[in-house]
C-alpha angles and dihedrals in degrees: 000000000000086000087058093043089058104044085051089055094038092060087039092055091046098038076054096054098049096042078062089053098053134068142167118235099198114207094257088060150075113223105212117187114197121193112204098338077321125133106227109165136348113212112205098171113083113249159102119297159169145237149142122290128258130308083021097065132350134200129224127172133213120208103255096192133094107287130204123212123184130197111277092181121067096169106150113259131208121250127203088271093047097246116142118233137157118236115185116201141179134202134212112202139138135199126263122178104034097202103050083050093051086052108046103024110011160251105307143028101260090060083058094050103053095045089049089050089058094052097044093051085050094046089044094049081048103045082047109050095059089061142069125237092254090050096050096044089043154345095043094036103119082037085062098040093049087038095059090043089060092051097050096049088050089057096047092042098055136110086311111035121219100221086228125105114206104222101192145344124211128178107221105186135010113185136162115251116280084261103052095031077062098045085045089053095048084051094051093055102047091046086048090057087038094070093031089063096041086050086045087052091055099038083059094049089048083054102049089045090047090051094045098054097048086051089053088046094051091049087047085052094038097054089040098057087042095057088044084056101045088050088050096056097037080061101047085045090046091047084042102051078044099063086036095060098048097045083053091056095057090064112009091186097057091045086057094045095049081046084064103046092042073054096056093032088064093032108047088001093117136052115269097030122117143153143228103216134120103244091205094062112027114091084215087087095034088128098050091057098046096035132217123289111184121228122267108258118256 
């Protein structure tokens, strides 16, 4: 029994020892062996391998695939002209050569990015401050972005290279800071209300002018049609007293009698009139007291 005790613990002992002497390298991964705080090999094909066991020799992996690293900083930057605004970033890179990365930044992705993050904020004060804020919004925007990543990719590539390679570099926002974006949008606002008063003022003075002159037109129309109507009805009464008169002529006496009766028609024609005269002597009822002969006929 002991004799078999021993055999078990015999094969665990030694399946321990050389599952400590493989690993698996997948195909998104570096496989570093370090020897003593040694670098020995780095394996960059996926795969199944061998080394030593610990303490002998250790693995550690990098991310070999593309990284992404944002802006952790918003502090306001200055511009050309000294105004303080807030640009947020981010940055896609990789790393290329694992052992110059192990030596000069370290041995995992976060070292990189910290140190990357570093020399990104200082390219992008730099690449800033040499611009206005129209030039950074607009119209230089792809200049700055190619610009930083230059000068990223000089810093990484320098006396001690970094082993990274930086892919590409995008500004995703450029702001004024929370105190000017407030004083812009007052300005904006006034300026805003500004134009929509001024529009309001001529809209009114439009109005006014538009009123006025459709009032002179109605009293143009108005005292035209007045004078066409008067025209109209100096002629009818022209055309009137004509045939009149010449119906008068015909028989004077009758004239003078309908006359008369036109007179006391105007005059006791309606209920309730009546006058104080002396009939025998007015000359108002002259043809009532005559009397009316008709003419002979023509």
């Amino acid at each position: 029994m002991n004799r078999i005790g021993f055999i078990g613990a015999t094969i665990v002992i030694l399946l321990a020892i050389l599952n400590s002497t493989m690993f698996v390298v997948d195909q998104r991964q570096f496989g570093v062996v370090n020897q003593f705080g040694e670098v020995q090999r780095v394996i960059t094909q996926p795969g199944l391998y061998f080394k030593f066991p610990p303490p002998f020799q250790n693995v550690t992996y990098l991310d070999k695939r593309l990284l992404t690293l944002e802006s952790r900083d918003i502090e306001p930057l200055l511009t050309a002209e000294k105004q303080r605004i807030v640009i947020e970033w981010f940055v896609r890179w990789h790393i290329t050569d694992p052992l110059e990365y192990i030596r000069n930044v370290g041995l995992d992705s976060d070292a990189g990015a910290q140190q990357l993050d570093r020399v990104m904020r200082n390219a992008v004060q730099d690449e800033i401050n040499r611009r206005t804020v129209g030039e950074i919004i607009a119209r230089q925007r792809d200049s700055l972005m190619a610009d930083v990543k230059s000068d990223v990719t000089k810093a990484i590539n320098g006396s001690k290279p970094w082993g990274i390679e930086v892919v590409d570099v995008r500004i995703t926002r450029a702001d004024y800071v929370a105190s000017i974006t407030e004083s812009v949008y007052k300005r904006m606002q006034a300026e805003r209300q500004r134009v929509a008063n001024e529009l309001r003022s001529t809209g009114v003075a439009d109005g006014e002018k538009i009123r006025a002159d459709a009032d002179r037109q109605r009293e143009v129309i108005v005292a035209d049609a007045y004078r066409a109507a008067q025209e109209v009805r100096g002629k009818g009464d022209a055309q009137a007293n004509q045939i009149y008169a010449d119906a008068f002529n015909q028989d004077p006496q009758f004239a003078e009698f309908y006359r008369s009766l036109g007179a006391y028609k105007e005059s006791i024609g309606k209920k309730g009139d009546f006058l104080v005269v002396d009939p025998a002597s007015s000359q108002f009822f002259n043809d009532f007291r005559k009397g009316f002969t008709p003419a002979p006929a023509r």
